[in-house]
C-alpha positions as protocol buffer text, in pm:
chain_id: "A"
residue {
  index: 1
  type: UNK
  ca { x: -93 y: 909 z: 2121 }
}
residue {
  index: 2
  type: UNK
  ca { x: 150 y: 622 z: 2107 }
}
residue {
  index: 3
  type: UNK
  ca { x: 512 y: 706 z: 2039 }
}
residue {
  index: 4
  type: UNK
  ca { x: 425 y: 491 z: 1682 }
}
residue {
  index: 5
  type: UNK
  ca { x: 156 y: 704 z: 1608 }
}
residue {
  index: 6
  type: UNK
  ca { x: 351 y: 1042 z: 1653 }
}
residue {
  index: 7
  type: UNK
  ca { x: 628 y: 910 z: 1457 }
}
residue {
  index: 8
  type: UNK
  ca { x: 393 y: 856 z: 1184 }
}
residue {
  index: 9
  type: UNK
  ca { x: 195 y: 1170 z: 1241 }
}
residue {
  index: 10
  type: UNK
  ca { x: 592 y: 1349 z: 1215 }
}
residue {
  index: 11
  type: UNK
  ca { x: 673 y: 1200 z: 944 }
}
residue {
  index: 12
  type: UNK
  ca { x: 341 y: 1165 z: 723 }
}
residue {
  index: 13
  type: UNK
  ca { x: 103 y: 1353 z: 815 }
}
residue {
  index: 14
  type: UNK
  ca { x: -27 y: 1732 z: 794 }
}
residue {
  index: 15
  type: UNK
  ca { x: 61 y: 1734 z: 415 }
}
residue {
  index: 16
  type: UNK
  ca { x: -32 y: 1577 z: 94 }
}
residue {
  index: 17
  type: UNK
  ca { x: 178 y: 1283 z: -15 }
}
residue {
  index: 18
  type: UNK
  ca { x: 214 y: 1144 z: -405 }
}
residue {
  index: 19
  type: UNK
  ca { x: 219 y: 722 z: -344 }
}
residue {
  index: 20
  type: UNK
  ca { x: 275 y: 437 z: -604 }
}
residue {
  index: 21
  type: UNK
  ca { x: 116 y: 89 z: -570 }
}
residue {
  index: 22
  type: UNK
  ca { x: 178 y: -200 z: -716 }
}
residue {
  index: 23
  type: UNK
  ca { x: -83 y: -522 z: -701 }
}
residue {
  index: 24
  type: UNK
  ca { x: 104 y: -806 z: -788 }
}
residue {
  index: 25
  type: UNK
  ca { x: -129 y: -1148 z: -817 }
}
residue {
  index: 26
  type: UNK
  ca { x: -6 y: -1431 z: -895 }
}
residue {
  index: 27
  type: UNK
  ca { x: -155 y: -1782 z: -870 }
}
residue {
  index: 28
  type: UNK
  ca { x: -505 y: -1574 z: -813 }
}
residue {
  index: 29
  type: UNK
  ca { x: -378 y: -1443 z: -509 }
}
residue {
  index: 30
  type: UNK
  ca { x: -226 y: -1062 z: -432 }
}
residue {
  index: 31
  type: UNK
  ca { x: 105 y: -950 z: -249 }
}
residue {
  index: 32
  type: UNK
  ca { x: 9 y: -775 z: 37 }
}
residue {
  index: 33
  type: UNK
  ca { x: 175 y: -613 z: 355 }
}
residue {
  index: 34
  type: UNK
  ca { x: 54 y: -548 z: 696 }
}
residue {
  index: 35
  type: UNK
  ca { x: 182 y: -256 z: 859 }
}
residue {
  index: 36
  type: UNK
  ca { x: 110 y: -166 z: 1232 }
}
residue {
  index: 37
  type: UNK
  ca { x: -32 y: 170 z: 1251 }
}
residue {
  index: 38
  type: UNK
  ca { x: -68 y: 182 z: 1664 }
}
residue {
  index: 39
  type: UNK
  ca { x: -138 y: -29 z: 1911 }
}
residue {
  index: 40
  type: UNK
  ca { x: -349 y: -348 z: 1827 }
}
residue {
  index: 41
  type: UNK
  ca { x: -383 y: -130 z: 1476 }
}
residue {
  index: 42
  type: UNK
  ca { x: -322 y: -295 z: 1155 }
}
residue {
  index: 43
  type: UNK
  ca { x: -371 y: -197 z: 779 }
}
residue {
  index: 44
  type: UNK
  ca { x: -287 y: -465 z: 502 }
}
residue {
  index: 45
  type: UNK
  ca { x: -201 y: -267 z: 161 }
}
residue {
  index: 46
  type: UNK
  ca { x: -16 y: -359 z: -149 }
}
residue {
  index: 47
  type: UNK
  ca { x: 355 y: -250 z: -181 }
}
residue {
  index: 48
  type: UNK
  ca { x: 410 y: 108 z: -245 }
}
residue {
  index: 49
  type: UNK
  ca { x: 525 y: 390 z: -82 }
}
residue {
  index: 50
  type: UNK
  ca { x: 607 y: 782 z: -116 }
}
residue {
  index: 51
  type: UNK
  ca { x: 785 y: 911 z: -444 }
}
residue {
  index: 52
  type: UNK
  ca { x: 1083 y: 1091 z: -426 }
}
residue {
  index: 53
  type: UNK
  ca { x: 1172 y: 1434 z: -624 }
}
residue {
  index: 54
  type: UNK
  ca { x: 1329 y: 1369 z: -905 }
}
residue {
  index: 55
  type: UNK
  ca { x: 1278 y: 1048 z: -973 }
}
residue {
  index: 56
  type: UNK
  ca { x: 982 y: 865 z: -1181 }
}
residue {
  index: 57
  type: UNK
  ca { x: 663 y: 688 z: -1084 }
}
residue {
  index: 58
  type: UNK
  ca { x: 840 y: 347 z: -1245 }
}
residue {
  index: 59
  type: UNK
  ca { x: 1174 y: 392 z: -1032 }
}
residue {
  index: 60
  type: UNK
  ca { x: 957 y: 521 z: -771 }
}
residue {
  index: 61
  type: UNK
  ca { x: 757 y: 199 z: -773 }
}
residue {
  index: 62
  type: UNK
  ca { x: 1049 y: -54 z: -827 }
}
residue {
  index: 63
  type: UNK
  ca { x: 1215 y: 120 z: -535 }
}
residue {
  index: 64
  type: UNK
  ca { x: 913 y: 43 z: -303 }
}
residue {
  index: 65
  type: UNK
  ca { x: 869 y: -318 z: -411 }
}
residue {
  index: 66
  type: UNK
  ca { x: 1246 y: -390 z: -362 }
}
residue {
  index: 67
  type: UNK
  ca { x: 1262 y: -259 z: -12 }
}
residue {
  index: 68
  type: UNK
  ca { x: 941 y: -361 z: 117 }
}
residue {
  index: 69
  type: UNK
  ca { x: 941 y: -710 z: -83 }
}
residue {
  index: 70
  type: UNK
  ca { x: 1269 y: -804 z: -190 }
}
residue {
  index: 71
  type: UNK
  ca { x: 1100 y: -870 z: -579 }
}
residue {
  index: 72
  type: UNK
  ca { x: 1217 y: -666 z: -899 }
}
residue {
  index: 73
  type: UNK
  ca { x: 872 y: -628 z: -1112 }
}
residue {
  index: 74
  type: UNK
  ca { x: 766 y: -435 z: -1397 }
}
residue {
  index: 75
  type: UNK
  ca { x: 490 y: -223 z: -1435 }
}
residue {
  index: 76
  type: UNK
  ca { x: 227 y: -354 z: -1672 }
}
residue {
  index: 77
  type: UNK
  ca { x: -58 y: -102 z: -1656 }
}
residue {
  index: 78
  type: UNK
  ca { x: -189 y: 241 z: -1474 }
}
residue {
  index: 79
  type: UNK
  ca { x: -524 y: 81 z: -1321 }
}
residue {
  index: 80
  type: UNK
  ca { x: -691 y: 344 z: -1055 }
}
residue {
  index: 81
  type: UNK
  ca { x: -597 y: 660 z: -892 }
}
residue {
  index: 82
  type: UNK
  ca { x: -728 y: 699 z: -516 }
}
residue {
  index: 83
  type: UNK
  ca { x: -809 y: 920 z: -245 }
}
residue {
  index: 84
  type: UNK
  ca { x: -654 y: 862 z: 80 }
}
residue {
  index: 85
  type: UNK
  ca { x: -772 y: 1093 z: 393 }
}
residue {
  index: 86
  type: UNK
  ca { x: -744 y: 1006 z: 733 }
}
residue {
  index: 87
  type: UNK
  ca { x: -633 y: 1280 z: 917 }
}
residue {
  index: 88
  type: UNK
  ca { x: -363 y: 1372 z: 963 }
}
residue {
  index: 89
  type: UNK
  ca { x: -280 y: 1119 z: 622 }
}
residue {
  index: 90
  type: UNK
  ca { x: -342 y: 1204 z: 318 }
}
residue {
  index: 91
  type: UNK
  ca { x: -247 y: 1119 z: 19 }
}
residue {
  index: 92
  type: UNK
  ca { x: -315 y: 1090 z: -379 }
}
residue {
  index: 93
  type: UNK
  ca { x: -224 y: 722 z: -449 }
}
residue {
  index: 94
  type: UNK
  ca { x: -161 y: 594 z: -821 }
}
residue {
  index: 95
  type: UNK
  ca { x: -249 y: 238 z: -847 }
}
residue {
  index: 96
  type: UNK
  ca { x: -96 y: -57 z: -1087 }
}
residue {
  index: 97
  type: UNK
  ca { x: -90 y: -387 z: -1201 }
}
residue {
  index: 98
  type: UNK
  ca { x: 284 y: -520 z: -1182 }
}
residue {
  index: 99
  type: UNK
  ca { x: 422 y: -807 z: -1272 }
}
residue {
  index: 100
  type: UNK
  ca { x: 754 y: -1013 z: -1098 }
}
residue {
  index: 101
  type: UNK
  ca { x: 1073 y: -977 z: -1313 }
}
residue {
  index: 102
  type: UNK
  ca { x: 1340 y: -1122 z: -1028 }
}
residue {
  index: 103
  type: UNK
  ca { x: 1446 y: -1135 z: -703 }
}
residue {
  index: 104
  type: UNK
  ca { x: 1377 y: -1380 z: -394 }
}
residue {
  index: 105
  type: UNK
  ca { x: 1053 y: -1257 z: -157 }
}
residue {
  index: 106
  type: UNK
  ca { x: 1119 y: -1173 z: 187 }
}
residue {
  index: 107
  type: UNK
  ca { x: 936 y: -925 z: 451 }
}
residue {
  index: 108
  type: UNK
  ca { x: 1115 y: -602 z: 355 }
}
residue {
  index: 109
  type: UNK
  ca { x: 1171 y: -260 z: 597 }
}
residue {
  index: 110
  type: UNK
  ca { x: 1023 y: 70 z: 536 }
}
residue {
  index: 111
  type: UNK
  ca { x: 1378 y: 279 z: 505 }
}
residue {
  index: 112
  type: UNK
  ca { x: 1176 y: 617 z: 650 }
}
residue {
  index: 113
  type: UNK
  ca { x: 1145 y: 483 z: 1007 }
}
residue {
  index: 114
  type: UNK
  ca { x: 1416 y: 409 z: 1213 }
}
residue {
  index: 115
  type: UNK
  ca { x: 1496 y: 34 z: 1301 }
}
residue {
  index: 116
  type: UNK
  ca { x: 1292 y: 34 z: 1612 }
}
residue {
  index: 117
  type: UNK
  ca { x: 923 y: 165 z: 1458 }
}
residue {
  index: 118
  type: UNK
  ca { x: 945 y: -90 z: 1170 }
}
residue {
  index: 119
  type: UNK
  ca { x: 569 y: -92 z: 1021 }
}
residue {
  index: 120
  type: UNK
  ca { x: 574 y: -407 z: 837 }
}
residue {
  index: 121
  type: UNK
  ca { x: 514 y: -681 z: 1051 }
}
residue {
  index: 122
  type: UNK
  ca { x: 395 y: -923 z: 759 }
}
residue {
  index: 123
  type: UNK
  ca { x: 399 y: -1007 z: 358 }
}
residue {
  index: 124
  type: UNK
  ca { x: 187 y: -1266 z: 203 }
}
residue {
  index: 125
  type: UNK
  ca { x: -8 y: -1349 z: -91 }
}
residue {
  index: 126
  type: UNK
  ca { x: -353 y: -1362 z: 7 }
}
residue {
  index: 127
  type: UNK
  ca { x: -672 y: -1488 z: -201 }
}
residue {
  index: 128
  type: UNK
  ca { x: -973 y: -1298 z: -241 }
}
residue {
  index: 129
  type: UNK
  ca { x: -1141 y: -1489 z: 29 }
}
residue {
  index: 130
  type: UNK
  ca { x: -884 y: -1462 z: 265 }
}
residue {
  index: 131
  type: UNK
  ca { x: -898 y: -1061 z: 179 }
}
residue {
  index: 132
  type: UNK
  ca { x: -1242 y: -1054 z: 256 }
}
residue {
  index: 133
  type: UNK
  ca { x: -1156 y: -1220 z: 597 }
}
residue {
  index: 134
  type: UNK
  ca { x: -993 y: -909 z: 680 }
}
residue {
  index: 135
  type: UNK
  ca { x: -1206 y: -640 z: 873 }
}
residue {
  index: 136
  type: UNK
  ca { x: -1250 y: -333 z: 610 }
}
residue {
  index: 137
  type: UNK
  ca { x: -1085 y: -105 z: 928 }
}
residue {
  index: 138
  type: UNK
  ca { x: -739 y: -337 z: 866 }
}
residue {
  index: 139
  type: UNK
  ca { x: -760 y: -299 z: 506 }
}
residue {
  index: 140
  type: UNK
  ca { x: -680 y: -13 z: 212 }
}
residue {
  index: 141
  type: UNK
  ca { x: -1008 y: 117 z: 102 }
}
residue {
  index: 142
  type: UNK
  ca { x: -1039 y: -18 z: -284 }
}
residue {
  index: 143
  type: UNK
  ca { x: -1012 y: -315 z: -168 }
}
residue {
  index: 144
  type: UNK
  ca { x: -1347 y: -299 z: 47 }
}
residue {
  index: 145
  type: UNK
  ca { x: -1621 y: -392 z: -219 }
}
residue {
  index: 146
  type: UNK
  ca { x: -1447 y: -600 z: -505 }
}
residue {
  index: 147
  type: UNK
  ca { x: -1653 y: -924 z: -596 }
}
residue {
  index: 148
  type: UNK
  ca { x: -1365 y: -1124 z: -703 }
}
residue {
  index: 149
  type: UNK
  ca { x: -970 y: -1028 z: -804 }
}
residue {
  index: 150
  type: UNK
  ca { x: -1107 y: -986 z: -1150 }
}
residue {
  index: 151
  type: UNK
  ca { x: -1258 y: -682 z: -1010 }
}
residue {
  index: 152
  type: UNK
  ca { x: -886 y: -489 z: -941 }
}
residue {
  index: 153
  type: UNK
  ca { x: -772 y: -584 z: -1300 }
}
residue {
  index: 154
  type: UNK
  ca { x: -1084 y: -365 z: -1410 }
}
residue {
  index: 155
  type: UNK
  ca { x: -1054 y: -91 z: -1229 }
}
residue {
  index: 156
  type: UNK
  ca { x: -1053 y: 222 z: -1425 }
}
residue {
  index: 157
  type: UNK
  ca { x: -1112 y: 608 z: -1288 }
}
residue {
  index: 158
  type: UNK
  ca { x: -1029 y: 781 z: -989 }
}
residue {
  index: 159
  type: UNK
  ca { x: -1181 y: 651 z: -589 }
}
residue {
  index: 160
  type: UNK
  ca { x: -1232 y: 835 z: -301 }
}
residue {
  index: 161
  type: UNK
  ca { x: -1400 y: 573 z: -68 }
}
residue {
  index: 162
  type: UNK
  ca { x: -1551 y: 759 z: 270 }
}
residue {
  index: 163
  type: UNK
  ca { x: -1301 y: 1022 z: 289 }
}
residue {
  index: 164
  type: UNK
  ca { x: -1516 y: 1242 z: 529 }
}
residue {
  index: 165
  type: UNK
  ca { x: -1232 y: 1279 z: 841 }
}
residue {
  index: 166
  type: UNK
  ca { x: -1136 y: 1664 z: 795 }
}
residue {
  index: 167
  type: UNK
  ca { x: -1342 y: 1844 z: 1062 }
}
C-alpha cells in the first residue's frame, strides 16, 4: 500500500461517510475533477465532498464547490442518491443539479489532506463524449451507462452500481 493509499484508507475508510455532489453543466458539458487515488490510479467525479456535523447539505455542498472549484453555485434540484462501496470506502452520496452563482474557476485543494497528498490533480468541463472516453475504472459509477447528459438531468431514485467488494 502506497503512503497515498493509507492516507486515504486513515482518513476515509472503515466507516460510512454522508457526501454531497454537485453536477454543474454548462454549455452541454459537466464540471468534473480527477483525483489520484494511488499510483497510476485516477477517478474523475463531480465536486463534492464529506458533510460536516452541524452544518446543512446546501452549506455542505457550497463548501465543497468553493474549495475544490473556486465557483459559488446554487443548488437547483435533489436528482439521485447513490451507493458507494469499495472497501475500505464507503459512502451514501446525495446527488444534484447546481447551477454557477459567482466566483472565478480554478483547480481547488481538498482541505482534509495535508499539502503534500493533494488528490486533485485536474478540473475541467468535459462533454459526454469525452466522458465516455474515460475508462469506467477512472470514473464515478452513475456515470457508467448514461446515453447522453440528458440522462443525469433525469435521474430519479436511489443507485447502487456493482457494489459487491465486502468479502
Amino acid at each position: 500500500m502506497t503512503e497515498l493509499e493509507k492516507e486515504l484508507t486513515d482518513k476515509f475508510g472503515g466507516r460510512l461517510r454522508t457526501r454531497v455532489n454537485g453536477i454543474l453543466i454548462e454549455n452541454e458539458s459537466i464540471l468534473m475533477i480527477k483525483h489520484k487515488m494511488g499510483p497510476k490510479r485516477f477517478f474523475w467525479n463531480v465536486p463534492g465532498g464529506g458533510m460536516k456535523y452541524g452544518s446543512t447539505v446546501e452549506e455542505n455542498l457550497k463548501r465543497e464547490f468553493r474549495e475544490e472549484t473556486g465557483l459559488d453555485i446554487r443548488i437547483c434540484k435533489f436528482v439521485c442518491a447513490h451507493e458507494y462501496l469499495e472497501t475500505p470506502l464507503h459512502a451514501i452520496e446525495l446527488f444534484f443539479i447546481v447551477e454557477r452563482t459567482g466566483g472565478n474557476l480554478y483547480m481547488g485543494i481538498d482541505p482534509e489532506l495535508d499539502g503534500e497528498s493533494q488528490l486533485i490533480t485536474d478540473l475541467k468541463f468535459l462533454s459526454y463524449q469525452k466522458l465516455q472516453e474515460i475508462h469506467k475504472d477512472e470514473k464515478h459509477p452513475v456515470f457508467w451507462g448514461i446515453k447522453s447528459l440528458n440522462d443525469v438531468r433525469k435521474w430519479n431514485g436511489y443507485f447502487n452500481f456493482e457494489n459487491n467488494s465486502i468479502k
